[in-house]
N, C-alpha and C positions, 0 to 999 in steps of 0.2 A: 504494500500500500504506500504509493509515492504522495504525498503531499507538496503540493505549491504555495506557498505562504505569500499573499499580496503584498503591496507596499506597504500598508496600513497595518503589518501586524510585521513585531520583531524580528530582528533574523536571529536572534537567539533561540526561538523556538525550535529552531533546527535541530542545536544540541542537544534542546532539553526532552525533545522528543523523540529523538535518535533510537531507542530503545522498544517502542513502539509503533513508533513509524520510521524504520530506513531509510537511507535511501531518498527521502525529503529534501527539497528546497527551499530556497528564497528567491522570490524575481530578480533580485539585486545579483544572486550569486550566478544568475542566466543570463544577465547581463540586460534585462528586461526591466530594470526602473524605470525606464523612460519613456516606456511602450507604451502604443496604445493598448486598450482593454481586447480589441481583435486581436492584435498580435500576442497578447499573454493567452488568450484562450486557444490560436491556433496551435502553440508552445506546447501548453499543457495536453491540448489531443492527440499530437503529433509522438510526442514524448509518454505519454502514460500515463500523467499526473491531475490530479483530486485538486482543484482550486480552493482555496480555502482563504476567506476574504471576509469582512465586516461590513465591505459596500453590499449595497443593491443592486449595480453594475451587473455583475456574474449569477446573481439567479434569476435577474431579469431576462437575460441574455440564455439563460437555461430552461426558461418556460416558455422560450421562443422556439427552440433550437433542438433542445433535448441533449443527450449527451451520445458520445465524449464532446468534451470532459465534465466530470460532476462536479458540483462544486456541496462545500461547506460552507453557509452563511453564520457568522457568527453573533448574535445578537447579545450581545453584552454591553456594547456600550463602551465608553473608553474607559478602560480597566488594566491594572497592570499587569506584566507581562506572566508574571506567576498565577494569577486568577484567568489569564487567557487557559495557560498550559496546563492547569485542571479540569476545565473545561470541555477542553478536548480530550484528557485522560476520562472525564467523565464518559465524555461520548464515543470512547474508543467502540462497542459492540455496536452503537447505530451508524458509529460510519462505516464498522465493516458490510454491517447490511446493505448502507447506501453502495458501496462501491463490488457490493456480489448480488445485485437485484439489476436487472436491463431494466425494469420498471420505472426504476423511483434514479433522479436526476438530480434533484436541490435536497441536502440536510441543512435544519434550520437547528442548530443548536444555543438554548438561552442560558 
């Protein structure tokens, strides 16, 4: 399970989630800060990776589209980077779902 971590969310999540998600990025480490929102999602389809972002942007863009790639919406709000990386540990079994179901495209985790 590769994960793509957007602008808006730390690149240390990388680390801190390395353990549970491999293999994980950051757009910054893709060389994709500067990118448009097409070019990080063509990135992520192309490449294998679970977008994972606090915007609206990418599940907007996923309810049009469908996937590849899925994304993770994170609804938390602007929180630090240790309640982001809970969060996600929380929802470590629903993203596996999202990302072994062809069904289901956007996880909204709060």
């Amino acid at each position: 399970m590769r994960l793509l971590f957007d602008q808006n969310l730390s690149r240390k999540l990388v680390a801190r989630l390395a353990d549970v998600f491999p293999e994980s990025s950051h757009v910054q480490f893709q060389g994709l800060d500067q990118k448009t929102d097409t070019e990080i999602w063509e990135f992520a389809k192309v490449n294998d990776f679970c977008i994972v972002t606090q915007d609206a942007d990418f599940p907007e863009r996923s309810r049009l589209y469908g996937s590849p790639p899925k994304v993770v919406w994170l609804r938390c709000g602007n929180t630090p980077t240790s309640q982001v990386e809970a969060l996600i540990r929380s929802g470590f079994v629903a993203i596996q779902a999202l990302l072994n179901d062809s069904n289901l495209h956007c996880l909204e985790l709060h």
